[in-house]
C-alpha positions in Angstrom: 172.5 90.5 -156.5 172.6 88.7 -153.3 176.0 89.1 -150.8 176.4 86.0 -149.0 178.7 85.8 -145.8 180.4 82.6 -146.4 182.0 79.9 -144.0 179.8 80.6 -140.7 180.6 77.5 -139.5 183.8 78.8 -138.6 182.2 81.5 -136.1 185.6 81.6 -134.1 187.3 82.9 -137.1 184.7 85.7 -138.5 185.5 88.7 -139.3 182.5 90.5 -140.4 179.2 90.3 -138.5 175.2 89.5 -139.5 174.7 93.1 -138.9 178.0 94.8 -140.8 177.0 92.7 -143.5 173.4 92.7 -143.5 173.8 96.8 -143.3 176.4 96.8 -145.8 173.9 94.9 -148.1 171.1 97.2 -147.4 173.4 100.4 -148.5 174.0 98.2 -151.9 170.2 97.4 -152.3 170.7 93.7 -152.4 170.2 90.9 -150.5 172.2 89.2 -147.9 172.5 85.7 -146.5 174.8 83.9 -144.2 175.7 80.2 -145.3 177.8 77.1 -144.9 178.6 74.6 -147.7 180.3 72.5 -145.2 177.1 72.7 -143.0 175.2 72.9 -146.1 174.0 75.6 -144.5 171.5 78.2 -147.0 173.5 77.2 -149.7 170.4 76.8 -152.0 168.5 79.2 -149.9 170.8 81.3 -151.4 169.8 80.6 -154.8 166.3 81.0 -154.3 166.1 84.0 -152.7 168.2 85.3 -155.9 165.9 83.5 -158.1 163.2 84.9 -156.4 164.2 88.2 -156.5 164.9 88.1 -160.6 161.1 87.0 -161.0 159.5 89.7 -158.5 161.5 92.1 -160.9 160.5 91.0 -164.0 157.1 90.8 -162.9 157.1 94.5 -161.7 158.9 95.3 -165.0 155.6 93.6 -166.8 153.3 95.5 -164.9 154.8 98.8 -165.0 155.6 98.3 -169.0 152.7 100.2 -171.4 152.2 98.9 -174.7 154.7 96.0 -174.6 152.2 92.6 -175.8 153.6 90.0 -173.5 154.1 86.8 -174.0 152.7 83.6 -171.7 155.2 80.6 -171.8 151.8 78.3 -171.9 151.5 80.2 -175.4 154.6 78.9 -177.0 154.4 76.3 -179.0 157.3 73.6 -178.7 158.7 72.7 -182.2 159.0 69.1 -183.0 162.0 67.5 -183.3 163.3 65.3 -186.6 
């Protein structure tokens, strides 16, 4: 999961600073970013980082898993179509 502090473009209107809610994300274990869509502001950072942090997991998951055959993607063979 990542918390992400919307609408920082509006600074004169927060409510809830980097810190309380980088801390807050730290006591939940997840991530935390600050973004903008107006601004465009780590929107898709946003995404990425999450993204990111799915595949680190799985990866761990993969390596930590005994006698589980995994599969490579490259392996798969695409199935032809009509």
């Amino acid at each position: 999961m990542v918390l992400v502090g919307n609408k920082v473009d509006k600074e004169d209107e927060r409510t809830v600073s980097f810190e309380e809610g980088e801390k807050f994300a730290k006591e939940l274990n997840i991530l935390f970013v600050e973004s903008s869509g107006k601004e465009n502001k780590n929107v898709q950072e946003a995404f990425y980082m999450l993204t990111e942090d799915v595949i680190n997991k799985i990866k761990n998951e993969r390596t930590s898993t005994v006698g589980v055959n995994l599969i490579n993607s490259n392996e798969i063979k695409k199935k032809k179509c009509c």
